[in-house]
MDAnalysis code that builds the backbone (N, CA, C; Angstrom):
import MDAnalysis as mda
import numpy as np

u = mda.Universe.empty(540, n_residues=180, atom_resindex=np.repeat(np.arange(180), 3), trajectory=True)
u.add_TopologyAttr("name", ["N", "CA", "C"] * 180)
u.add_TopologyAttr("resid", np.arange(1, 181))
u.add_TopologyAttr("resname", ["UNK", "UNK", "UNK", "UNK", "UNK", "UNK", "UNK", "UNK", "UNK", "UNK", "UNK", "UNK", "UNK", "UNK", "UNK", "UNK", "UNK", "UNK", "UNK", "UNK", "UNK", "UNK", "UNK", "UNK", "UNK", "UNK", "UNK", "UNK", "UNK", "UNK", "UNK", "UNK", "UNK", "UNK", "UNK", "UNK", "UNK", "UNK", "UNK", "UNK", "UNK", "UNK", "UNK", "UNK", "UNK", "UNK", "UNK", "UNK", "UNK", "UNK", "UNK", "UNK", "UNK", "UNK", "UNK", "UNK", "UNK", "UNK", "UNK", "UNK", "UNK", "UNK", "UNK", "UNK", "UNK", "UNK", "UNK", "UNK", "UNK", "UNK", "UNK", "UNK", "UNK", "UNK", "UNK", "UNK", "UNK", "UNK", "UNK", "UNK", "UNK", "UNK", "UNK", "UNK", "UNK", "UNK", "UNK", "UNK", "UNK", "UNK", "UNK", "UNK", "UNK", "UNK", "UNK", "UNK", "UNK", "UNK", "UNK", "UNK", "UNK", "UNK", "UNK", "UNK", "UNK", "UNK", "UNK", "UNK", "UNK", "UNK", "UNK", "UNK", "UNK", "UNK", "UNK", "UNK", "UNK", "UNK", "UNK", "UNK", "UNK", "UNK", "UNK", "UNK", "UNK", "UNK", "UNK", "UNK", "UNK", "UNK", "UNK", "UNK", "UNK", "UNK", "UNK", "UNK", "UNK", "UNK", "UNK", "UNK", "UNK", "UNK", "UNK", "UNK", "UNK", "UNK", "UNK", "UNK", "UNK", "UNK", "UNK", "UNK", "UNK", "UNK", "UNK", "UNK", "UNK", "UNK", "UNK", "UNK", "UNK", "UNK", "UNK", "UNK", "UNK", "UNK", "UNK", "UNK", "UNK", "UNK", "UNK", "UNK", "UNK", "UNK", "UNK", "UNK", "UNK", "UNK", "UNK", "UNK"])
u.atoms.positions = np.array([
    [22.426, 16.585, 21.526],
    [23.155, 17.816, 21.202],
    [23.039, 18.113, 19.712],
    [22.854, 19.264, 19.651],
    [22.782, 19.849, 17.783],
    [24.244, 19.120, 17.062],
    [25.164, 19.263, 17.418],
    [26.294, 19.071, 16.831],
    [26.026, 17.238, 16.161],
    [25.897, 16.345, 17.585],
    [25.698, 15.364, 16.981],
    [24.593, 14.945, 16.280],
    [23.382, 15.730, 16.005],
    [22.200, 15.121, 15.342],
    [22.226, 16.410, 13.944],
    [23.027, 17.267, 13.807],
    [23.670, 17.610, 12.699],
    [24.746, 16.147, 11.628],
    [25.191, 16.013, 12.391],
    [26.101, 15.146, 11.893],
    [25.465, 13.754, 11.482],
    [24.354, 13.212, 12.465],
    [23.819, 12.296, 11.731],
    [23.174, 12.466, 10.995],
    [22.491, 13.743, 10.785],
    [21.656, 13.909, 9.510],
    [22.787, 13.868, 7.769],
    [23.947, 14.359, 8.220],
    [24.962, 13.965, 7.685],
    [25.078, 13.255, 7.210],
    [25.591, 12.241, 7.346],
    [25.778, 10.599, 8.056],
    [24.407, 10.352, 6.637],
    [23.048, 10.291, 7.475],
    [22.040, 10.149, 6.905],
    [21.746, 10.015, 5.212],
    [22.173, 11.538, 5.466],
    [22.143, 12.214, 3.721],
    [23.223, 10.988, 2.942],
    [24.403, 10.921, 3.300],
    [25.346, 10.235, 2.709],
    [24.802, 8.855, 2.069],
    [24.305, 8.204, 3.596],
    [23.981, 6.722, 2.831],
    [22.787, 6.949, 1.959],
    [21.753, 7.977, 2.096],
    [20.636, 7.707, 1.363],
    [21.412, 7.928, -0.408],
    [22.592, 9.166, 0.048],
    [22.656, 9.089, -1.514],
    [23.600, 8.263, -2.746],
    [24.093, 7.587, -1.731],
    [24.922, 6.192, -1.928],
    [23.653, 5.255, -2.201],
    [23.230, 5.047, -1.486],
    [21.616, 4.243, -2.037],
    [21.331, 4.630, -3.154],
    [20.800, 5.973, -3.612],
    [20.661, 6.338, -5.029],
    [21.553, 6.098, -5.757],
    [22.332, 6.432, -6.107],
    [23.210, 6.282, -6.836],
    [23.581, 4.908, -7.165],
    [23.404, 4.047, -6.493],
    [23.502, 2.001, -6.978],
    [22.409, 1.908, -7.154],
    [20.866, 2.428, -7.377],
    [20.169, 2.209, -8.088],
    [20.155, 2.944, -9.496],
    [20.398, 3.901, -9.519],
    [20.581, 4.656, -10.933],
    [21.395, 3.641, -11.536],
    [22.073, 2.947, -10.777],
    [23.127, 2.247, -11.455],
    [22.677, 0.788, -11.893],
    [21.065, 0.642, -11.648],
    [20.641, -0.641, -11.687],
    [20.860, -1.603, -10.566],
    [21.326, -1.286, -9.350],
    [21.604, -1.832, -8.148],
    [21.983, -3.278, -9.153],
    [23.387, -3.347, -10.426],
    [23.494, -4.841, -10.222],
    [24.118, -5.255, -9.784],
    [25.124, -4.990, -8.221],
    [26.070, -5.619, -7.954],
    [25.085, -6.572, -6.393],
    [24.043, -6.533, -6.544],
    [22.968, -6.432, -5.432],
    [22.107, -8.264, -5.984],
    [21.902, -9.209, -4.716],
    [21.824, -10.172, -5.463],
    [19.902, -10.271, -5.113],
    [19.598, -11.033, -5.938],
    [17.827, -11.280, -5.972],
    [17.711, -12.775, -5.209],
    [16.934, -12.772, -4.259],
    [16.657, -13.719, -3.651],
    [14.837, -13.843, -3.477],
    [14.416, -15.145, -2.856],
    [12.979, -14.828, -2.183],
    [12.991, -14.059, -1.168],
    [12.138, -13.125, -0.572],
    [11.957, -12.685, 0.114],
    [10.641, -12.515, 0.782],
    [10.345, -12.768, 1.649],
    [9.000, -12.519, 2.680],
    [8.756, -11.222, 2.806],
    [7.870, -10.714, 1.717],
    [7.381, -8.969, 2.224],
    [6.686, -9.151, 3.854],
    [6.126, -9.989, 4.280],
    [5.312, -9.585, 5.335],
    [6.222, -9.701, 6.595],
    [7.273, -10.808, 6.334],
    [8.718, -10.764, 7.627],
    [9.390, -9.513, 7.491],
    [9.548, -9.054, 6.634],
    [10.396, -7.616, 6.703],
    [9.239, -6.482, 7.046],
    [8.217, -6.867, 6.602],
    [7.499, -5.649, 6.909],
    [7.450, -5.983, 9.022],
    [7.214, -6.982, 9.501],
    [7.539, -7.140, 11.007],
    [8.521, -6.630, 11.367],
    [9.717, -7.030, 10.676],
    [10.699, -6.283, 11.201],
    [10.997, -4.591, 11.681],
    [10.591, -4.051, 10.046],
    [11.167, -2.731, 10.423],
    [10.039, -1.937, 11.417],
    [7.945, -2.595, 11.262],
    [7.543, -2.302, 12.776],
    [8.133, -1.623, 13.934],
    [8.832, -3.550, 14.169],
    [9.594, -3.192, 15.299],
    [10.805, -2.549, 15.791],
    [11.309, -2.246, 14.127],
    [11.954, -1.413, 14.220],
    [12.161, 0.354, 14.705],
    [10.937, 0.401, 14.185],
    [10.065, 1.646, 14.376],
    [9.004, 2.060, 15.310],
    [9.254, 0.642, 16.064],
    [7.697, 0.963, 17.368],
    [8.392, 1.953, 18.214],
    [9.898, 2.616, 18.766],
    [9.869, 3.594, 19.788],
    [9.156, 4.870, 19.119],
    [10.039, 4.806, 18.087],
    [9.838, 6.491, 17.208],
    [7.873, 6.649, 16.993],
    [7.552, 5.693, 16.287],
    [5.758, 5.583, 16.724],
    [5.098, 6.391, 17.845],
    [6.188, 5.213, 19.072],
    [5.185, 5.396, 20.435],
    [5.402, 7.057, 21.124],
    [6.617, 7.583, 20.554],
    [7.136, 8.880, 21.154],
    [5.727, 9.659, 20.734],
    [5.416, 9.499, 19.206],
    [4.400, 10.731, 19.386],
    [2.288, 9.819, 19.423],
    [2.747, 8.472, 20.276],
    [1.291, 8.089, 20.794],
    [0.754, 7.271, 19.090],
    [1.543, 7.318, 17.998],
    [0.577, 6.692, 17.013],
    [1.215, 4.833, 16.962],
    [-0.155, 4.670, 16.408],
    [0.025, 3.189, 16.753],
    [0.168, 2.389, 15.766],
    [0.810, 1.274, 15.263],
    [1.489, 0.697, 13.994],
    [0.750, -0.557, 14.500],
    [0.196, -1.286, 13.182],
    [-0.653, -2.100, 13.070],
    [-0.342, -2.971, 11.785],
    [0.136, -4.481, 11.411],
    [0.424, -5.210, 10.072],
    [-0.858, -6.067, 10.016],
    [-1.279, -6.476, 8.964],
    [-2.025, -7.338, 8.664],
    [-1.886, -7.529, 7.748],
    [-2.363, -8.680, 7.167],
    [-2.286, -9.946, 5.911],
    [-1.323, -11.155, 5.939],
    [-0.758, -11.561, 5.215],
    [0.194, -12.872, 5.499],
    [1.245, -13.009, 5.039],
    [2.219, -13.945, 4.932],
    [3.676, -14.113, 4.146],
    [3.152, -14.183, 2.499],
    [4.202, -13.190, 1.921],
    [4.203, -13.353, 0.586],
    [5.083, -13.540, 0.561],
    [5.794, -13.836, -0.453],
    [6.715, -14.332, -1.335],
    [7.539, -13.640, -2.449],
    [7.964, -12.974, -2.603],
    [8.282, -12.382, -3.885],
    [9.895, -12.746, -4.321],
    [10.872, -12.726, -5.625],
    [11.756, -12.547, -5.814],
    [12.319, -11.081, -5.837],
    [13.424, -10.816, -4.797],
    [13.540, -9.437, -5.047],
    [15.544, -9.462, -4.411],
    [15.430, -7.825, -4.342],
    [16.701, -7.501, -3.525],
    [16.282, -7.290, -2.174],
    [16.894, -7.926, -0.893],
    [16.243, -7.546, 0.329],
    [16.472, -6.091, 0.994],
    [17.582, -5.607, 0.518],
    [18.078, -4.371, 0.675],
    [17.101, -2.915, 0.227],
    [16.356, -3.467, -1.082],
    [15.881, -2.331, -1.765],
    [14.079, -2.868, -1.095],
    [13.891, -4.032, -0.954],
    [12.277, -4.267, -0.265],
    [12.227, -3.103, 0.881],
    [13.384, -3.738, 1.996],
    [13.453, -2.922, 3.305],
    [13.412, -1.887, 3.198],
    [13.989, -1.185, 2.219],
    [14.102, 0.497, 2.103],
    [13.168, 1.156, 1.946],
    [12.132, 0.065, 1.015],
    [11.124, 0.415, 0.480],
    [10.065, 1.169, 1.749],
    [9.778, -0.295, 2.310],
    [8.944, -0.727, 3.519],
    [9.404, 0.262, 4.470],
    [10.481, 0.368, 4.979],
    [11.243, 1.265, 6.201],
    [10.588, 2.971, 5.635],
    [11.266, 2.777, 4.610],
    [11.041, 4.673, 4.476],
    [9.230, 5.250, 4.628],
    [8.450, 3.712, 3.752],
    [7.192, 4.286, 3.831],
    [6.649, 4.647, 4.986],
    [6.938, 3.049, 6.048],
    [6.191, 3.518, 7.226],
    [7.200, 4.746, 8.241],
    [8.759, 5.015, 8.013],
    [9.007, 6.225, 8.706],
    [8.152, 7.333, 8.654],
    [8.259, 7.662, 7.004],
    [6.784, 8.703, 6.813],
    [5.820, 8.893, 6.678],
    [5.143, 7.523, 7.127],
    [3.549, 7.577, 8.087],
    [3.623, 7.436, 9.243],
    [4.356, 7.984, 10.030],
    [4.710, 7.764, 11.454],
    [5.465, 9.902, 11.525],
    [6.494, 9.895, 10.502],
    [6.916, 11.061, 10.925],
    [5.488, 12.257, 10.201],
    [4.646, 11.728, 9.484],
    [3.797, 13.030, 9.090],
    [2.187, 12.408, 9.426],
    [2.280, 12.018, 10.868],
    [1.348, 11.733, 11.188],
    [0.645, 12.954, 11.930],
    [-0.395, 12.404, 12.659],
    [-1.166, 13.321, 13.625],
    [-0.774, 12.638, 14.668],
    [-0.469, 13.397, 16.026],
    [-0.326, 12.892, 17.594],
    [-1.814, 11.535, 18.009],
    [-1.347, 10.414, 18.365],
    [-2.048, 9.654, 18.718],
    [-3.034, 8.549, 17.335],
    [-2.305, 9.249, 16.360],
    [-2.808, 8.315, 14.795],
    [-2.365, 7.218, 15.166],
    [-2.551, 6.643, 13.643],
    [-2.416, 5.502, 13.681],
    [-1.875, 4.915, 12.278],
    [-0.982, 3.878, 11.594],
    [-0.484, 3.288, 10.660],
    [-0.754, 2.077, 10.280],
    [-1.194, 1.533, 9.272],
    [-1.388, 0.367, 9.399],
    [-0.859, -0.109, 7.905],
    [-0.163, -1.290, 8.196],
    [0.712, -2.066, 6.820],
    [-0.094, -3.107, 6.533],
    [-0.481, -3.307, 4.835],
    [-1.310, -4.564, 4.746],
    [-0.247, -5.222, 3.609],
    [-0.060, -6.763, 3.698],
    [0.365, -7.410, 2.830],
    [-0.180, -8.464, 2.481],
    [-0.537, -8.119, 1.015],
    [-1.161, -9.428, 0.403],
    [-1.510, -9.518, -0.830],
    [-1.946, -10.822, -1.192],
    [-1.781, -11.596, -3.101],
    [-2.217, -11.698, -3.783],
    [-2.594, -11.916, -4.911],
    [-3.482, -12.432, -5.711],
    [-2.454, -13.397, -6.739],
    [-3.206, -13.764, -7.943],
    [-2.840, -14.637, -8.630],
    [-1.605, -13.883, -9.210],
    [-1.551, -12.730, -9.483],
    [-1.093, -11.804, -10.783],
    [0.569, -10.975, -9.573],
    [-0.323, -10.487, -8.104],
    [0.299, -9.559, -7.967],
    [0.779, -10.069, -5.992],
    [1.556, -9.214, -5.419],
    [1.931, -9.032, -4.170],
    [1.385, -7.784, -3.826],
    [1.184, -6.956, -3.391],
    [0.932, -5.461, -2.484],
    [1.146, -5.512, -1.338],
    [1.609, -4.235, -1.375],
    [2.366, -3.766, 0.355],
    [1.313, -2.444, 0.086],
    [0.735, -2.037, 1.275],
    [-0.289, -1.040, 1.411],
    [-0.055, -0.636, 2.899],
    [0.646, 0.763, 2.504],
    [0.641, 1.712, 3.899],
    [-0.324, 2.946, 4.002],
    [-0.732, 2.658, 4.992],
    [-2.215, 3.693, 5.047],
    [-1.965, 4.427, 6.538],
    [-1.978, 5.940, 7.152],
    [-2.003, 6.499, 7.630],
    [-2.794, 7.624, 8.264],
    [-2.881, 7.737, 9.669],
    [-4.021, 9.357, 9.586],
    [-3.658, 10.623, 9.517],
    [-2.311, 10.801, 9.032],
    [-2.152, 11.888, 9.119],
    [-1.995, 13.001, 7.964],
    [-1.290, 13.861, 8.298],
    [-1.304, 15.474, 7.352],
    [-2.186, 15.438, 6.137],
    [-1.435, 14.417, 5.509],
    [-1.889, 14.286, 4.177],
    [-1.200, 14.908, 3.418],
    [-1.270, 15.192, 1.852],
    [-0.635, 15.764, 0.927],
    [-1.537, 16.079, 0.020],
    [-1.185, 17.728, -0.545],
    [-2.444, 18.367, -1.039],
    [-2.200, 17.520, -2.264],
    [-2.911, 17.946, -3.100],
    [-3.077, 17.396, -4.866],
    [-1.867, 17.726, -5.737],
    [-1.742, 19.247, -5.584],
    [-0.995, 19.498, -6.649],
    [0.236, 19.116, -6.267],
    [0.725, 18.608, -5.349],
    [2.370, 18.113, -5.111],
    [2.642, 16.678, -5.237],
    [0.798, 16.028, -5.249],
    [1.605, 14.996, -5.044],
    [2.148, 13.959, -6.298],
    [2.432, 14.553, -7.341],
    [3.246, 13.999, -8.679],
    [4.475, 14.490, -7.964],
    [4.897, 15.047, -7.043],
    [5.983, 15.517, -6.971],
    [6.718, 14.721, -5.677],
    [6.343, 14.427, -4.710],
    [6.917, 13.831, -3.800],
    [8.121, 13.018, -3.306],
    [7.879, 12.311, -5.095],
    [8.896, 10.995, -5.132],
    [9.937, 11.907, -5.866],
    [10.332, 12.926, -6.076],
    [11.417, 13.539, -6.408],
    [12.574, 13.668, -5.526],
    [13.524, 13.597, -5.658],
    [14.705, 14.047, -4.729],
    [14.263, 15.234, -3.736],
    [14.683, 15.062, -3.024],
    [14.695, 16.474, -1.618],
    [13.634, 17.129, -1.756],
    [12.412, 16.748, -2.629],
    [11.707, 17.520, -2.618],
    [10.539, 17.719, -1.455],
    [9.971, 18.723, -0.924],
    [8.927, 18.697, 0.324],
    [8.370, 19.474, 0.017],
    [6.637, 19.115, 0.743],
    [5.661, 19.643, 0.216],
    [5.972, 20.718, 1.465],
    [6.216, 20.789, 2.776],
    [6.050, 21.607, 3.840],
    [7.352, 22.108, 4.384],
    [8.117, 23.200, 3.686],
    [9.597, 23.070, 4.132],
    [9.657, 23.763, 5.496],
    [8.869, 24.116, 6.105],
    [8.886, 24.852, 7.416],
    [8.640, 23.691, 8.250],
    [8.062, 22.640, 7.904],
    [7.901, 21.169, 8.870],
    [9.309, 20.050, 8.650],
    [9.946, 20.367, 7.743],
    [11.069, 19.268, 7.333],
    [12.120, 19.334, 8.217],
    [12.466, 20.240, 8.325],
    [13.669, 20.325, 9.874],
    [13.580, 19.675, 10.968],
    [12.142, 19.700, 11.972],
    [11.435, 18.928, 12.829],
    [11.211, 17.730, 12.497],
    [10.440, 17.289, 11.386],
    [10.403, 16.307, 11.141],
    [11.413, 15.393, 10.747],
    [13.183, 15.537, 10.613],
    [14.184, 15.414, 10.283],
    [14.337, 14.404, 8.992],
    [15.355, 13.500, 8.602],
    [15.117, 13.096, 6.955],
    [15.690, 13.597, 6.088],
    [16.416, 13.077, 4.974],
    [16.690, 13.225, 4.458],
    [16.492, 13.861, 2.817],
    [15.134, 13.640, 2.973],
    [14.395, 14.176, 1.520],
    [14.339, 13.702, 0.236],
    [15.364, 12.175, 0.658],
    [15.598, 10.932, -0.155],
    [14.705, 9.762, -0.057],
    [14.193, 10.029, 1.173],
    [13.352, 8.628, 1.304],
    [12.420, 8.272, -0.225],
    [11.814, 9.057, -0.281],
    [10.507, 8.621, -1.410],
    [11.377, 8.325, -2.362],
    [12.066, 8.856, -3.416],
    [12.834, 8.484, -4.050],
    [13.232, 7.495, -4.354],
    [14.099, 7.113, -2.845],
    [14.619, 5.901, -2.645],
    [13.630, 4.167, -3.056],
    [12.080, 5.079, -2.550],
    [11.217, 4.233, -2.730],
    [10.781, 3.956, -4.195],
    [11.063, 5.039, -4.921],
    [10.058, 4.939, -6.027],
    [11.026, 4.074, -7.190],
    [13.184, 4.145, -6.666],
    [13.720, 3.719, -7.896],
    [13.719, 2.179, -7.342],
    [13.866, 2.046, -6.114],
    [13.613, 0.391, -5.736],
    [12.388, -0.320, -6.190],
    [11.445, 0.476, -6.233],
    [9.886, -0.021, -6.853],
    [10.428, -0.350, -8.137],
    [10.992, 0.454, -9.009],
    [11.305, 0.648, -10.049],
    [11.632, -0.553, -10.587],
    [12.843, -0.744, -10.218],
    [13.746, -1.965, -9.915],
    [12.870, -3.539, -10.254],
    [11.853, -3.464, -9.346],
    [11.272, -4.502, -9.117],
    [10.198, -4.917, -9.854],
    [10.216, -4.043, -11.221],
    [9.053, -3.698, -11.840],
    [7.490, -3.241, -11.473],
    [7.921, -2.715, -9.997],
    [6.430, -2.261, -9.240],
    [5.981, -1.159, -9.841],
    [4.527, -1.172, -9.062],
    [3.765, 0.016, -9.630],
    [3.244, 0.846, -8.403],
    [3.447, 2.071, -8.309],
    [3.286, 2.905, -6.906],
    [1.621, 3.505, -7.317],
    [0.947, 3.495, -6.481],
    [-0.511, 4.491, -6.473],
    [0.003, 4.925, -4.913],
    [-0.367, 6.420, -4.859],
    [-1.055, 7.186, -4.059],
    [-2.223, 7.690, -3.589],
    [-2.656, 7.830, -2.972],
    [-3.690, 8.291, -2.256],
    [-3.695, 9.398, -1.397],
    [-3.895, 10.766, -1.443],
    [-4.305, 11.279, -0.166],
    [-4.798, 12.393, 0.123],
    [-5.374, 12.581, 1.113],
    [-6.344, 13.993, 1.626],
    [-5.688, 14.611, 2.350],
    [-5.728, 16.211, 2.531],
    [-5.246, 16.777, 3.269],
    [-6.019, 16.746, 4.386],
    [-5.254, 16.622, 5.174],
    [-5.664, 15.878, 6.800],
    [-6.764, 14.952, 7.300],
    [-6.379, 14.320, 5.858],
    [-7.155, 12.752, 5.755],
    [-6.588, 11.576, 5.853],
    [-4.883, 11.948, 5.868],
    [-4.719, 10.987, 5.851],
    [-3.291, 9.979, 4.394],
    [-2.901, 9.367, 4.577],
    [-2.499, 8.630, 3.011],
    [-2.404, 7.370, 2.783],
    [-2.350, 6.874, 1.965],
    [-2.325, 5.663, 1.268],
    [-1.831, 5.307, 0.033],
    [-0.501, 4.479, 0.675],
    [0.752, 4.333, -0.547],
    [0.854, 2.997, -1.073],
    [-0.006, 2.237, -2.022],
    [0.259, 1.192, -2.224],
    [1.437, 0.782, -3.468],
    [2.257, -0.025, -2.984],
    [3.772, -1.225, -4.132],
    [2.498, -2.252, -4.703],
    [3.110, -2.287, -5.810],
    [2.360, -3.399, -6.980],
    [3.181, -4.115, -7.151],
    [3.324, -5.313, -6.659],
    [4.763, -5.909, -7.241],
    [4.452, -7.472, -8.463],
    [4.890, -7.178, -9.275],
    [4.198, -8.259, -10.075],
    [5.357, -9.940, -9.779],
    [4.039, -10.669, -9.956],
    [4.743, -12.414, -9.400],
    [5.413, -12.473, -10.171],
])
């Protein structure tokens, strides 16, 4: 019913901007532990395999357990929001795929997607608050308009480094730099 998926978008908006707002704030009441990027990245998967399978695209992890010191709260958010929106701005029957893995220096989380894509000139803009490149698709596609954001001050946080990638209807590719 509209009424109730009004209201969770509600709902939605609220916590995302409660999320912001304890990072502006330095998220320090938030504690740092080890954390397994590649167990959380399983998780929210499966968190996300109905919403996937509704529109036929298929979610795929590869690489191995890393390790990092972090907040588990702000990893997940990270991880969750990316692959929501390679799943919600996909193409029917695409596909997602999460890679995690190391080197001496670094960790990376790499979400790669087939869909829409994002033209050039917006995409310095993305990770802004509420901002959307397609506002006639954002309603359907539902969200809060916080996600990236959310992603870019938790990166932040962690001293990561975000690259983008993407073609219009080529596709994207969002890689976290997270330094050891």
């Amino acid at each position: 019913s509209s009424i109730y998926s009004e209201a969770q978008r509600l709902v939605d908006l609220i916590d995302d901007t409660i999320k912001l707002s304890r990072l502006d704030e330095g998220a320090t009441d938030m504690a740092r532990e080890e954390v397994d990027l590649y167990g959380l990245a399983e998780k929210n998967l499966s968190l996300l395999d109905t919403k996937a399978k509704r529109t036929g695209v298929t979610l795929e992890l590869t690489g191995r357990s890393c390790i990092i010191n972090g907040i588990p709260q702000l990893l997940d958010g990270i991880i969750f929001n990316l692959v929501d929106n390679a799943i919600k701005y996909n193409r029917e029957n695409g596909s997602v795929s999460v890679e995690i893995k190391e080197n001496e220096k670094n960790v990376t989380l790499t979400v790669c997607d087939t869909g829409i894509g994002i033209p050039e000139e917006y995409q310095e803009r993305v990770f802004e608050r509420f901002y959307r490149v397609d506002k006639s698709h954002s309603k359907e596609v539902g969200g809060t308009g916080l996600g990236l954001s959310i992603v870019k001050h938790a990166a932040k946080l962690h001293q990561a480094h975000i690259e983008l990638y993407s073609v219009v209807q080529g596709g994207t590719r969002v890689r976290v730099i997270f330094p050891k």
